[in-house]
C-alpha positions in Angstrom: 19.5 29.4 -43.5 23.1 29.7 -44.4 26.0 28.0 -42.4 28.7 30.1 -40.9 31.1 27.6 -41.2 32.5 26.9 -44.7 34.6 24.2 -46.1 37.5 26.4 -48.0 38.5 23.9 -50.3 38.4 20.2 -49.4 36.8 19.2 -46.3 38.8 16.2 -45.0 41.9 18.2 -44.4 40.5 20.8 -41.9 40.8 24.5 -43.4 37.2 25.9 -42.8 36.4 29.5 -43.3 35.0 30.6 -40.3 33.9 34.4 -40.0 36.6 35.0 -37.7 39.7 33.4 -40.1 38.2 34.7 -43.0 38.0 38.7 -42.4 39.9 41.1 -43.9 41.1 42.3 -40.4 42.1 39.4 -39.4 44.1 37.8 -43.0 45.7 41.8 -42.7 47.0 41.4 -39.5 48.6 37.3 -39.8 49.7 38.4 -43.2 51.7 41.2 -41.9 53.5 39.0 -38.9 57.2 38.4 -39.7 56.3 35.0 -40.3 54.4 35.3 -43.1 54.8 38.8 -44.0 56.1 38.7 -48.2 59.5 40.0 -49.2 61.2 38.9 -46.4 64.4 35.9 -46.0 64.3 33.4 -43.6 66.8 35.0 -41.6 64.5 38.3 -41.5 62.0 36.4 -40.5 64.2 34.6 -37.3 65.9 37.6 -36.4 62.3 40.0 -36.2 60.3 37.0 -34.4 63.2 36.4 -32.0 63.3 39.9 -31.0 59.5 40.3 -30.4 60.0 36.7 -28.3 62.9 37.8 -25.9 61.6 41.2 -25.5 58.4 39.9 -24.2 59.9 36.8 -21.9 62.1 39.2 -20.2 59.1 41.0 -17.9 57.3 37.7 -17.1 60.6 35.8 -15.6 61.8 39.2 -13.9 58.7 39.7 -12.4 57.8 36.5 -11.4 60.9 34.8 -10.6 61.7 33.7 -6.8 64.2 36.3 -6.8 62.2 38.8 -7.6 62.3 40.6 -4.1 66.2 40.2 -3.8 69.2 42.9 -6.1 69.3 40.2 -8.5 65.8 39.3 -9.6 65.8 41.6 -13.2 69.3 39.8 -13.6 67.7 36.7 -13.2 64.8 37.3 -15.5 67.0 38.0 -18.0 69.1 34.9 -18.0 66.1 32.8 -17.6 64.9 34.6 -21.0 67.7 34.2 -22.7 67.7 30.0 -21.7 64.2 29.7 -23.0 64.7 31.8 -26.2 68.0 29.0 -26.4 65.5 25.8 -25.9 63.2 27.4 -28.3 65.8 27.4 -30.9 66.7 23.6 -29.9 63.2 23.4 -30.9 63.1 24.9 -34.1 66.5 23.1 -35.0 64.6 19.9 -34.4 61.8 21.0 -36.5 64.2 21.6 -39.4 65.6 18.4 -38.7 62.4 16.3 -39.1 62.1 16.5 -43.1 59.8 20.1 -43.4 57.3 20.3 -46.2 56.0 23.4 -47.5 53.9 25.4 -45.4 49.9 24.7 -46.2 47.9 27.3 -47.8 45.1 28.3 -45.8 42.3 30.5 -45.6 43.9 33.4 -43.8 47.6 32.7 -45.2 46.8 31.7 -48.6 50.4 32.5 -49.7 52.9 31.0 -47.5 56.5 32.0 -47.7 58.7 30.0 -50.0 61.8 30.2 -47.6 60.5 28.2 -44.9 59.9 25.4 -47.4 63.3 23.8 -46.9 65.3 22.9 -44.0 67.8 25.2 -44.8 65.2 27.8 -45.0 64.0 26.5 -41.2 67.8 26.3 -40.2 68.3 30.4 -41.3 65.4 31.5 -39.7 66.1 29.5 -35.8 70.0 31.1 -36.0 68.5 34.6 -36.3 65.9 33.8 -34.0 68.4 33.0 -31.3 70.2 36.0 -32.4 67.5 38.3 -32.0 65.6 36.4 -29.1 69.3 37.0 -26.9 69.1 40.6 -28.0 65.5 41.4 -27.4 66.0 39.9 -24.1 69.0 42.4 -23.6 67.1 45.5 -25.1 64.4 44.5 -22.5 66.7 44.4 -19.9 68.7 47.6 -20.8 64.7 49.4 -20.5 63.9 48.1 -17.5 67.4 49.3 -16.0 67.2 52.8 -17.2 63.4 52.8 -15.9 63.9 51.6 -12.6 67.3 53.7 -11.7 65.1 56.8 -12.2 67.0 58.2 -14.5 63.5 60.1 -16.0 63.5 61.4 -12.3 66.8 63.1 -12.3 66.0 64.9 -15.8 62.8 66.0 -14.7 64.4 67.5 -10.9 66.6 69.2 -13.2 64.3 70.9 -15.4 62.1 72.3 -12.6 
């Protein structure tokens, strides 16, 4: 009986090949992400992730938020978007801070990208994150306004 769970290269540090990490749906889709996708710059990298991050947050606070029932609550989901995609930055300033090494080599990312190997690399990549978090955010919002004023509603009364 064979074991499922392989040691892909040293044992002691962790990175087993598993039939899940090891599959060549799953290393095609985590090698495609922004974050690891190659040919990219750091600031690419930021600017793509932010985008997909602030996009996403905007819903969730809108929709949840204890203003959600009052004129202001998609207002409010956006600012409270943009703050997070702001502490998230203050995070990954701090990460760039703290002395980065280059990223590991693992089973599904066997070739990680060179540019977040430095701080500065670390530093590009968080300012174009908060760039593109801020205006995924906005995009989001901007949607959600043209969707809920029923603009699609008014073109379609006009074309019957």
């Amino acid at each position: 009986m064979t074991d499922v769970v392989q040691p892909a290269g040293d044992p002691q540090i962790g990175n087993l090949a598993t039939p899940i990490n090891s599959s060549g749906f799953t290393k095609a889709l985590i090698n495609n992400l922004p974050a690891y996708r190659p040919g990219l710059s750091a600031q690419r990298r930021g600017l793509e992730v932010g985008m997909a991050h602030g996009y996403l947050l905007f819903g969730p606070f809108a929709y949840t938020s204890q203003f959600r029932n009052s004129g202001v609550g998609d207002l409010v989901g956006l600012i409270e978007a943009v703050i997070l995609v702001v502490i998230l930055t203050v995070c990954l300033s701090l990460y760039s801070s703290a002395g980065v090494k280059k990223p590991i080599a693992t089973v599904t990312t066997p070739n990680p990208p060179e540019a977040l190997s430095t701080s500065e690399g670390w530093s590009e990549f968080a300012g174009s994150f908060l760039v593109g978090g801020i205006g995924g955010a906005a995009f989001a919002y901007l949607v959600f306004q043209v969707f809920k004023s029923g603009v699609f509603e008014t073109f379609g009364n006009l074309a019957g």
